[in-house]
N, C-alpha and C positions, 0 to 999 in steps of 0.2 A: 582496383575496382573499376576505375574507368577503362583501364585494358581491356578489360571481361567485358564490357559493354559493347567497345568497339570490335569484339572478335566478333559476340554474340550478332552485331548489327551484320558485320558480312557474312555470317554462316546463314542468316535470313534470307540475305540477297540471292547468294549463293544455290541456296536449296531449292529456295523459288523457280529461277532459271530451269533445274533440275524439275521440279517437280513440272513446270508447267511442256517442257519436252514429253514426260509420262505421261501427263494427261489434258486431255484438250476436252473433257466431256460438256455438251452444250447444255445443259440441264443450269438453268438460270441460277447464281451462288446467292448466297443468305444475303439477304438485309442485312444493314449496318448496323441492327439491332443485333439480330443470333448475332453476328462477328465481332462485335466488340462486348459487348454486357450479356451474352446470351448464359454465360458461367454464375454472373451475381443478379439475374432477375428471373423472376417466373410468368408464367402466362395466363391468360383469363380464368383457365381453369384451375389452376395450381391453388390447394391447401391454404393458401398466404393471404395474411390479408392486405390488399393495397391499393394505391390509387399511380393512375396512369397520369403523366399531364406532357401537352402534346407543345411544339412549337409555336404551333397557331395561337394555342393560349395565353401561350405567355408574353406573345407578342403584342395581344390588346391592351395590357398594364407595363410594358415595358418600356417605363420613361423613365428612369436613371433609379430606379430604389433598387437596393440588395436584392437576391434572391430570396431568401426568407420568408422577405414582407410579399413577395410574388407568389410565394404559398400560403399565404395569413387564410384563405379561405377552406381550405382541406381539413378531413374531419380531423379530428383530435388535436389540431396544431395551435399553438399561442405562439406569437412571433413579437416583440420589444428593438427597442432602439436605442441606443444609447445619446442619438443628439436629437432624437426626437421628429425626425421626419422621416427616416425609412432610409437616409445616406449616409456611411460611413459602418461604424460596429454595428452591428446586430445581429439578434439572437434568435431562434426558432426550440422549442421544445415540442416533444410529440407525447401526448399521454402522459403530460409530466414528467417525462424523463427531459434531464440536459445535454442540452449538447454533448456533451463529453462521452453522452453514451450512444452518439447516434452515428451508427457506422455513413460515415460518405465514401462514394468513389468516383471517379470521372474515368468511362472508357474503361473503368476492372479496374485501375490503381487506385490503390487509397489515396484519401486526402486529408480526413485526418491527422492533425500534427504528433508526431509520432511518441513526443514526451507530455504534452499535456492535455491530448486527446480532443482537444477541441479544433472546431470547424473557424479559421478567421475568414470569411466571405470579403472582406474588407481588401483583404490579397487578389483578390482577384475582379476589380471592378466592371461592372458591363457583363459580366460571363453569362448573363439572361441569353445574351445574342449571341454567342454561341453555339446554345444550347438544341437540339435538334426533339430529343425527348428526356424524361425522366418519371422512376416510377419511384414514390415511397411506399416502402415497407413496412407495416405496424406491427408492432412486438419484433420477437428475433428474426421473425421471417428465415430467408434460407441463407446456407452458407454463403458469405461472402470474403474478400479477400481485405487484409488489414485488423486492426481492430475488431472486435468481435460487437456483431449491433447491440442493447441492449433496452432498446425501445423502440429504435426505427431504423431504417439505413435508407440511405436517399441514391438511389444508383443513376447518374448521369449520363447519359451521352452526346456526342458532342457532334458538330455537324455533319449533316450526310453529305456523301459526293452530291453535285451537280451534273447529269449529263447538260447542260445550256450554260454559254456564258451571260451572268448578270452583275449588277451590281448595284448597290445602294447608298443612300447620304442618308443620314438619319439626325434630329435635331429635335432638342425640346428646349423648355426653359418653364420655370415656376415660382411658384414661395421661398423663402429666403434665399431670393439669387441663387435657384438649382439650375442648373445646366447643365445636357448631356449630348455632346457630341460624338458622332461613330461615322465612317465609311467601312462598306463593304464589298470584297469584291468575290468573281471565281470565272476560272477560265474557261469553264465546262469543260469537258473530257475532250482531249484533245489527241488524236489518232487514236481514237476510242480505248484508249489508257490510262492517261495522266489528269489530273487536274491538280491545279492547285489555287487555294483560298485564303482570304485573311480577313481580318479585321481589325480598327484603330478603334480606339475609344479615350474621350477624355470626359470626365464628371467633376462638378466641382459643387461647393453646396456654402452656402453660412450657417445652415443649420439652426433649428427651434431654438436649443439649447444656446443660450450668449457663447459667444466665440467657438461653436464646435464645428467649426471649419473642416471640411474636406475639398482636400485636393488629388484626385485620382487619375492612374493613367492606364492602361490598359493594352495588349494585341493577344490576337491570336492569326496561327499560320500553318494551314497544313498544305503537306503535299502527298496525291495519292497514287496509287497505281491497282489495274485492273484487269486483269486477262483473263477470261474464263474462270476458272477455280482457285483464282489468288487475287487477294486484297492484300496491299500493303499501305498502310497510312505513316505519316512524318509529322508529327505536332510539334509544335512550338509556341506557345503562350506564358502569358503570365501578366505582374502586375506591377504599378507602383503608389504607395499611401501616404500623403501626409496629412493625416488627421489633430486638430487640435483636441485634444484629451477633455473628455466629458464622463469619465466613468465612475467620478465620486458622487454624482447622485445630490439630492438634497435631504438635509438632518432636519432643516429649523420647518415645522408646519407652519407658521407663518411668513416664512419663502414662500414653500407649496401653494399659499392659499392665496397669496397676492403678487408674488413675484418669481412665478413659476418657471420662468427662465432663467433663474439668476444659475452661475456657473463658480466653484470655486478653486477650481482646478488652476494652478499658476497664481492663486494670490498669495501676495504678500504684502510684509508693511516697510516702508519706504525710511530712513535712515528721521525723517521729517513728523513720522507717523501717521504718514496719507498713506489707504489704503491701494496697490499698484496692483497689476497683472503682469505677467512674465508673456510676453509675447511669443517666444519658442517652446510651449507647453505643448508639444506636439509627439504622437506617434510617427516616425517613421520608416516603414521599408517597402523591400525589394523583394519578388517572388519569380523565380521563372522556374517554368519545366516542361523536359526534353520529353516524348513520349513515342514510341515506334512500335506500331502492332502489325503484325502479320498470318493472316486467316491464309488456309490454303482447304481446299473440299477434295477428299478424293474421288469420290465418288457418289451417288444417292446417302450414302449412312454416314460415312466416317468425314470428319472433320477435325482439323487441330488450328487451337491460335494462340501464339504468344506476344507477350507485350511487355516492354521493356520503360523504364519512365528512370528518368535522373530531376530532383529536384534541388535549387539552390537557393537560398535561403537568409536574405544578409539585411541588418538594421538596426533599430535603438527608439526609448522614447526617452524623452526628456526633462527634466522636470528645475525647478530651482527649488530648492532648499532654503529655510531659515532653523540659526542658531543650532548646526548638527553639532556632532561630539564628532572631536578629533577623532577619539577614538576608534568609533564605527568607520573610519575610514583610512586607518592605520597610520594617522598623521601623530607626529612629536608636536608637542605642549611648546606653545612661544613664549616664552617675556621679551614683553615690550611697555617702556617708561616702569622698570620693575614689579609690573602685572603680567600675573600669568593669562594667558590666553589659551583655550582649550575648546572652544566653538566658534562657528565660525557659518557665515550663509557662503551658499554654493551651490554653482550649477553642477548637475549632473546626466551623465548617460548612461543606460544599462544596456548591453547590447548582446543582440543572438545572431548567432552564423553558423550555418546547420547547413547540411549534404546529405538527401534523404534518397536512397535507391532501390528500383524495385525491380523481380525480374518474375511475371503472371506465366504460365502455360497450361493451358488445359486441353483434354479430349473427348467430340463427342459424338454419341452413334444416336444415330437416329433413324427407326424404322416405322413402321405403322402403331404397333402395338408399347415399345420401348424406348424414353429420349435418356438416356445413359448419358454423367459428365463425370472428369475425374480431372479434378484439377489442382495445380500447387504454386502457391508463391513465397519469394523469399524478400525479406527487406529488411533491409541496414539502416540506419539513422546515426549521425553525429553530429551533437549540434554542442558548440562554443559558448557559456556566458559568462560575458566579464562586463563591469565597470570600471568608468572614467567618470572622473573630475575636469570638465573644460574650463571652469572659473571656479576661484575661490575670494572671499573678501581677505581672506589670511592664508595663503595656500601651506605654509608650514613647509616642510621638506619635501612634498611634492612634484613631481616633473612632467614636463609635458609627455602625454602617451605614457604614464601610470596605471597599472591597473590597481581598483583597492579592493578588490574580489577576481575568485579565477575559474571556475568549475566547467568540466565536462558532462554530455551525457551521449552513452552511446546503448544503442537499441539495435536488437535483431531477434526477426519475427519471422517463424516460417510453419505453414500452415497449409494440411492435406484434405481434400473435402474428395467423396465422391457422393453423388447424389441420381436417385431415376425417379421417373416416371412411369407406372406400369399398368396397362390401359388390358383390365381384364376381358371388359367390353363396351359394348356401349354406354352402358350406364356408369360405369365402378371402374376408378381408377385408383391406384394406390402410390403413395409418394415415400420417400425415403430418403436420408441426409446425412452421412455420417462424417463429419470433418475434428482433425486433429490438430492442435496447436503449440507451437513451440515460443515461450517470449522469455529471452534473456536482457535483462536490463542493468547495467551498472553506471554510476557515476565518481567522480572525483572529482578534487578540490573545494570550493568554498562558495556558499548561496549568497545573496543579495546583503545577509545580513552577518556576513562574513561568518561563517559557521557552518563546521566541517560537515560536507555530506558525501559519505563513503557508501554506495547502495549497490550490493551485489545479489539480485534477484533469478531466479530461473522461476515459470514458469509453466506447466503442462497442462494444458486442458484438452477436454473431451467433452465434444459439444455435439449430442444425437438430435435428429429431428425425425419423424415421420407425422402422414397423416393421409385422409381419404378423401374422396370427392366421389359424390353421388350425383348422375345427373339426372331429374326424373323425364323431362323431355326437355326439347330446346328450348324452354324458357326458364326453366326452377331447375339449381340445382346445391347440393347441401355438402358444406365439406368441416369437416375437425383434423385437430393437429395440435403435436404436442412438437417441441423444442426446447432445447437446453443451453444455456450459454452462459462462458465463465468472461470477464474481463477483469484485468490488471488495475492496480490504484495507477495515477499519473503523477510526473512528478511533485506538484502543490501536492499532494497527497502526502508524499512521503516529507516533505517540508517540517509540512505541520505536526504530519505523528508517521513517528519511525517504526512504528509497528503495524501501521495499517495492513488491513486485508483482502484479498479480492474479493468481488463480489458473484453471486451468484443469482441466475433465474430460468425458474421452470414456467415456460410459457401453456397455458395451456387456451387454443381459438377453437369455437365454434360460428360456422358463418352459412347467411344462406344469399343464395343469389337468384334477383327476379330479372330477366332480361327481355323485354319487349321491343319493336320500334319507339312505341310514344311513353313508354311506362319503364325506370330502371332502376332498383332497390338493392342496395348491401345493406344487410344484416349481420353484426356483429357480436359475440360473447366472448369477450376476452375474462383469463385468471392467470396474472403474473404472480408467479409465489417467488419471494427472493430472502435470500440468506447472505447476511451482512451485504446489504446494497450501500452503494457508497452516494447518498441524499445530501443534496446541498444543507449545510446548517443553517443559511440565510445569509451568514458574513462571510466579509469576502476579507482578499487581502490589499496590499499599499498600490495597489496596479489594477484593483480592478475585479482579479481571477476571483471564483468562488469558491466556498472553501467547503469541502466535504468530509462527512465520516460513515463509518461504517454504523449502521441501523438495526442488527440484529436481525431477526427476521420480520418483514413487510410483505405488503402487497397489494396489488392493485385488479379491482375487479368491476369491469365495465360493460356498457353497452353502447354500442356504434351501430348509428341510422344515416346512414347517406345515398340521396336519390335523387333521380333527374327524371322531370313530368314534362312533357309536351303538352303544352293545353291547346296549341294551336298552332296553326303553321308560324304566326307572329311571335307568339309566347311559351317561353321554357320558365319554370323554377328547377334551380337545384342545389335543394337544402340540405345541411345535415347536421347529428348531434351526439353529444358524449354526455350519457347520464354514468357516472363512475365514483365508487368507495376508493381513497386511496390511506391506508394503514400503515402507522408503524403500531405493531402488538403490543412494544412496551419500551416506553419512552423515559430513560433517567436521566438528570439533567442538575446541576449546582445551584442550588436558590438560596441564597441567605447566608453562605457559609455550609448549605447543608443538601446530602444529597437526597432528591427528590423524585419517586416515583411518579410520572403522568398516568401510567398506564396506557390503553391505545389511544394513540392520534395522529389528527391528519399529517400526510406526508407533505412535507413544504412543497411550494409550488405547484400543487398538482390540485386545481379546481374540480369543483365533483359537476361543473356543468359548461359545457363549450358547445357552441351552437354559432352556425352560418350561413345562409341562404345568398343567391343569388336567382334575381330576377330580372331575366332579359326578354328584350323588346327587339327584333329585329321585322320591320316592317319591309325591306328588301334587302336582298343579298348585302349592297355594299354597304349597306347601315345594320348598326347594332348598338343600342343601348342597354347599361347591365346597372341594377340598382342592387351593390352588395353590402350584407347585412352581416356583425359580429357580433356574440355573445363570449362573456369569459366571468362566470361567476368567481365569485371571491374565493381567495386562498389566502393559506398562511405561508410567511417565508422563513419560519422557524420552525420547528419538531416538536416544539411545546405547548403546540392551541391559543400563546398567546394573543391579547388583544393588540399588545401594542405591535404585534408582529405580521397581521391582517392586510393585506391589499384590499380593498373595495371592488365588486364586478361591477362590469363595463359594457356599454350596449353603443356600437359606433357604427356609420354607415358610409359608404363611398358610391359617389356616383362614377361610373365608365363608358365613354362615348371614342366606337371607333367610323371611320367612314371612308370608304376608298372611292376614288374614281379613276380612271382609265383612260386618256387621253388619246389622242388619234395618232399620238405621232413623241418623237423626243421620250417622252417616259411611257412606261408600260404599265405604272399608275402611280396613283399619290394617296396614300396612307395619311390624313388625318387623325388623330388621337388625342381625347381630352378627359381628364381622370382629377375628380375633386375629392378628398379624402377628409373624413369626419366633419360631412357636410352640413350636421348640425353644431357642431362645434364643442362636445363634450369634452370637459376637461377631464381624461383619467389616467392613470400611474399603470403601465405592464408589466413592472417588474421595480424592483429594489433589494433591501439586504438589510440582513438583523441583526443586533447584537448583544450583546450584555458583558460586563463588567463589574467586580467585586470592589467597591468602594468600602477601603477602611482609615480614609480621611477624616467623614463626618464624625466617626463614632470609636476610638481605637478599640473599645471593648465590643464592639458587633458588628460582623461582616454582612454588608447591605449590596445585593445586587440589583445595576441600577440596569434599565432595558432600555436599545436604542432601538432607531431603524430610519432605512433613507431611502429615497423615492427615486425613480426617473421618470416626467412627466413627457407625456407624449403630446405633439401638437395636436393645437386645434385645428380648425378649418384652414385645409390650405389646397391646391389646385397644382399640376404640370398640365402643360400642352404641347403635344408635337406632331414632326409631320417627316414623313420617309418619301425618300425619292426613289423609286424603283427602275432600274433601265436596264 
């Protein structure tokens, strides 16, 4: 496979050369928008619903938090943290959907991990600054490449060339000891060709949450090339994490209510019976990948670009153990002083190392009246898990570099889309989306919990989209659209139940758009109808992951208001809201020994009210002050309406101050930035996880189900300040 990569890489070069002798036409070549993401995104007018968000934006909050929390303000989005200040894990959900169903890509390749569907942002520290644009998708929006969206898909792209050489120092520092350091540089185009750029980053945090330490490191590095009718880009980034593990959350409400920090990740009790911490309770890995695209124009219409990405993938977290079974870790029984011995405490590692590759191509014509794309990608995945024992109090027959588990998974996904645009006239456009998918997935050997997992899947979907846009003049114009999309269980999926199923949803949007200078209104009607969707239950599993089933058929049916008013040349708002029903039709469930009809109810996680305003003050150019506002009414994290299963909604605000000046000489200006978050200081929970269990302890003759549930509190009032050197 890496042969095929390196032939693929010079037949690029190769052609290039070739093609750019054919043709030399001077007709200016697409943005690095069409070239790179122009296959997985749509335009202002397109059927879709979605929201644009530009560099410049991100760069006014971009003081060391995740991406995610960088989107917390966009309609329909709840974003959580696992240590509580926005560094390290964390989560974004759109319209209630999880992670797991929100297609990412950066540059067309998925990112997505290819076995358990979900987005680790954590891999990639700093990648705000990167980041050039990016548009979220709501519902399935259109075809795109990887994973199939199933709520939202967030399409990235990554920086534009430079014609100018610059470069930057960038530095902040805040609340528990956060700190983000970056340089950046770029040659600017040089013999009106080449450029090439990078960036360093290192973040580190102590985090709300007791000991949930991150320590981040970061680069990215492209090199480009440019002649007339060909763009070729060279990436190279990626990441490194070592997080201290905060993802068990809190059980006890009297933690939550008076000691809302406390962490229990890495306790134990001490041979003394003093309660101790494992200091190496840490997440750690390694993320890079290779990516190489090549756009060539032939002329006004026809355009092709392919994109090639190798990702690699190596790490472990760790944990210490008390009193396991030999057993579960396929150790022989000791006597010793004529007792047998058969548990024993012990450190542990579980570890992934995965090779994830892709190879994107698409083609596309574009005339006046028709933008025609016909694209395909293919992508392999294999990723290694096994455990180690690094310490034991009794290691038994054990050796150093033991594995006591061994399993593979290997994946491959390939996937045909062709999509238009067909612009009957000025007013009436019509859209169209027809993509095919191929996902073969098998596994072998032995899970975490040493139990055999043999999974040999094929699946085929057929995922249609169409819809219309009506413009009535340049300011109003009204579009609907239906889409279809099947995705895969992952593998926690198949873990838990070896029978799971895919899931399925029929999207159906209507939208209308008001566009003025001072006045700018999306209107939204979304109806997601799904069959056996795969809904978090609330519980998760011994690492964290959540744990999902199939829900028979759901659905979710919303309204989306999001707009920006100019009230004055000083003063913008721009607010928006999700008033949303979200249903499971019929909900059975184990209570007492006995099964249990609900009937419908709310689908976990998914709030029926989320609202967010931003009000900013810019009194001149180089100042701007933004006072943002969240809403996230209560949800359940269960399927069953329960009480004890309830999160409480939550009303938080953040203040954001940016301010440049521009000095006569040495820097070409200096970037002040200061950003205080939940500046009234509300204490509330954005996620947690539920459970229950059949107790027949109490009582042998009646089975009694008893109901938990655990919190992650998010901090209170805390503050970053930074400042960017530009030259």
């Amino acid at each position: 496979m890496k042969n095929l990569f390196k032939i693929l890489a010079l037949l690029v070069l190769s052609n290039s050369v070739f093609s750019q002798e054919k043709q030399q036409d001077s007709t200016k070549i697409q943005t690095l928008d069409e070239v790179l993401v122009n296959a997985v995104r749509v335009n202002a007018d397109s059927p879709i619903t979605h929201s644009n968000v530009t560099k410049e934006a991100l760069e006014k909050r971009n003081l060391g938090q995740d991406l995610p929390i960088l989107l917390n303000f966009l309609p329909s989005v709840v974003t959580t943290s696992d240590a509580g200040s926005g560094v390290g894990y964390t989560g974004i959900r759109v319209r209630g959907v999880s992670a797991q169903s929100t297609n990412v890509t950066v540059n067309g390749i998925p990112y997505n991990d290819a076995e358990s569907l979900g987005t680790f942002w954590v891999d990639l520290p700093d990648f705000a600054s990167s980041v050039e644009s990016l548009q979220l998708q709501r519902g399935v929006g259109t075809s795109t490449n990887g994973s199939g969206a199933f709520g939202a898909s967030i399409n990235i792209l990554t920086d534009a060339i430079s014609e100018k050489a610059n470069a930057e120092i960038s530095n902040s520092f805040g609340s528990y000891n956060t700190r983000k350091h970056n340089v950046k540089f770029s040659t600017g185009t040089l013999n009106n060709h080449f450029e090439i750029a990078g960036r360093l980053s290192q973040i580190n945090s102590d985090g709300y949450i007791d000991r949930a330490t991150s320590d981040l490191k970061s680069y990215f590095l492209q090199a480009s090339y440019v002649d007339g009718n060909t763009l070729i880009k060279a990436l190279a980034f990626g990441g490194y994490e070592r997080t201290y593990q905060s993802w068990n959350g809190l059980e006890d409400l009297n933690l939550l209510k008076n000691h809302r920090t406390f962490n229990t990740a890495g306790m134990y009790t001490d041979e003394n019976g003093n309660t101790q911490f494992y200091k190496n309770e840490v997440d750690d890995y390694k993320q890079d990948h290779y990516q190489l695209h090549w756009n060539e124009r032939y002329n006004n219409n026809w355009s092709t670009n392919l994109g090639l990405n190798y990702t690699y993938g190596r790490g472990y977290f760790e944990q210490y153990k008390e009193d396991e079974d030999f057993a579960d870790y396929d150790l022989a029984e000791l006597v010793i002083g004529g007792q047998t011995v058969n548990t024993t405490d012990l450190v542990r590692r579980r570890w992934l190392d995965n090779d994830f590759y892709v190879v994107n191509a698409n083609v596309n014509y574009k005339d006046e009246a028709l933008n025609f794309t016909f694209g395909t990608s293919f992508s392999h995945y294999i990723g290694d898990h096994y455990g180690e024992i690094i310490w034991a109090r009794y290691a038994s027959n054990s050796e150093p570099g033991d594995r006591y588990y061994n399993g593979e998974g290997n994946k491959k996904d390939v996937s045909m889309f062709a999509k238009a645009t067909y612009r009957l006239n000025d007013k009436l456009s019509l859209y169209g989306d027809l993509q095919m998918r191929f996902v073969n997935y098998k596994t072998t050997g032995l899970t975490s919990d040493r139990v055999n997992m043999l999974i040999d899947e094929q699946y085929n979907f057929f995922n249609p989209k169409a819809g219309i846009n009506y413009k009535f003049n340049s300011e109003n114009s009204l579009y609907m659209s239906y889409a279809r999309a099947n995705r895969e269980p992952n593998r926690d999926d198949f873990e838990n139940n070896p029978t799971i199923k895919p899931e399925q949803l029929n999207d159906f949007e209507l939208g209308w758009r008001h566009n003025t200078n001072t006045f700018k209104l999306n209107a939204n009607v979304y109806y997601m109808l799904y069959n056996e969707q795969l809904v978090l239950s609330g519980a998760i599993d011994d690492v964290g992951n959540p744990i999902r089933s199939n829900s028979g058929e759901s659905y979710r049916l919303g309204l989306e208001l999001d707009a920006a008013v100019q009230l004055s040349k000083q003063f913008a708002i721009q607010p928006n809201v999700t008033i949303s029903s979200n249903k499971n039709k019929s909900t059975i469930s184990q209570i007492d020994g006995d099964l249990v009809d609900f009937g419908k109810t709310n689908i976990s996680f998914s709030p029926e009210l989320v609202a967010a305003n931003a009000l900013v003050f810019q009194p001149k150019h180089s100042l701007q002050l933004s006072f943002l506002s969240k809403y996230v009414g209560e949800q359940f994290m269960g399927n069953t309406d329960s009480e004890a299963s309830k999160l409480d909604s939550y009303f938080v605000n953040d203040f954001n101050i940016t301010y440049e000046i521009k000095p006569n000489s040495i820097f070409k200006s200096i970037v002040l930035s200061g950003l205080i978050n939940n500046i009234f200081g509300v204490k509330y929970v954005s996620n947690g996880y539920y459970y229950t269990y059949d107790d027949t302890w109490s009582n042998p003759n009646q089975v009694t189900t008893i109901e938990g549930a655990g919190y992650y509190p998010q901090a209170t009032t805390n503050f970053l300040l930074g400042a960017t050197l530009k030259f």
